[in-house]
C-alpha positions in Angstrom: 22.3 4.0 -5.7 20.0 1.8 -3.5 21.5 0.1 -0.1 24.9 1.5 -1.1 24.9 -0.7 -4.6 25.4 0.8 -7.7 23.1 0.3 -10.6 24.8 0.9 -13.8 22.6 0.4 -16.5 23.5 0.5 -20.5 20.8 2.4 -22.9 20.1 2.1 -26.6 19.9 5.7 -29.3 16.0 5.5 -27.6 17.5 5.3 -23.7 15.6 1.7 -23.6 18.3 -0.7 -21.2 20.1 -2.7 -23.7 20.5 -6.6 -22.5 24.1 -7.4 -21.7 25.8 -9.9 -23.2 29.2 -9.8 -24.2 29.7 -6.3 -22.3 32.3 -6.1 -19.3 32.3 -3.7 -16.9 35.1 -2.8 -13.9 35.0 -0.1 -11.3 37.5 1.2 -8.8 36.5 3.2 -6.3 37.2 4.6 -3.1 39.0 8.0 -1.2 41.9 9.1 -2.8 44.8 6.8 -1.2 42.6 4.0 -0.4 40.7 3.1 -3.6 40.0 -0.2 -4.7 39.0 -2.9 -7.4 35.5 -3.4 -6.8 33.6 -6.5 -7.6 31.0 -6.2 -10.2 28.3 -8.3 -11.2 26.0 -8.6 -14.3 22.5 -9.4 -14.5 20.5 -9.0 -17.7 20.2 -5.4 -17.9 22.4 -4.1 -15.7 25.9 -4.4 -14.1 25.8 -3.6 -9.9 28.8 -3.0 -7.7 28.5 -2.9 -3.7 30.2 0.9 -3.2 33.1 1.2 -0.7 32.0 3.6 2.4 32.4 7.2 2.7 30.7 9.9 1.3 32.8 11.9 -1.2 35.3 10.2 -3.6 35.3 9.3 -7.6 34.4 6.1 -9.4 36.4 5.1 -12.7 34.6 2.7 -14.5 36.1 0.7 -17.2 34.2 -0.5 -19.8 34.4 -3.1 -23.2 32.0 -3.7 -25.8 33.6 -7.1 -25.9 36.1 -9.1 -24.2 39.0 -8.2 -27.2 37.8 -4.8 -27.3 40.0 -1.5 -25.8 38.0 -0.2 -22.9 36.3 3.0 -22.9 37.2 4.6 -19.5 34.9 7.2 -17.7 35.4 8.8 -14.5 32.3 9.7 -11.8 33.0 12.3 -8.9 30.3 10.0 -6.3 29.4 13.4 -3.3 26.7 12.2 -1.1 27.0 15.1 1.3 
């Protein structure tokens, strides 16, 4: 995390960054109660969400291979204390 963004970055079978194409990534996140869709962008390598405040709370990303595909789903427990 840098300047409370999120970095999420794809690697290969070597862990090289794969360039994203037709990959789609969303995240919710947030304290339990209050969590929310968060808005995530893509650059070439990697996909980067602005995290909501606070310092102890999970992340459940969402992601598809392609925009047809069934999203693989993995959760993140995010404890910055």
């Amino acid at each position: 995390m840098k300047e409370g963004k999120a970095h999420i970055t794809l690697l290969d079978k070597d862990l090289k960054p794969i360039t994203l194409t037709s990959q789609a990534l969303s995240l919710t996140a947030g304290e339990k109660g209050s969590a929310k869709k968060l808005e995530v962008t893509k650059s070439e390598n990697d996909f980067v969400a602005t995290l909501p405040a606070g310092m102890d709370y999970w992340c459940i990303f969402q992601l598809k291979e392609k925009s047809d595909a069934k999203a693989i789903t993995f959760r993140i427990h995010y404890n910055a204390i």
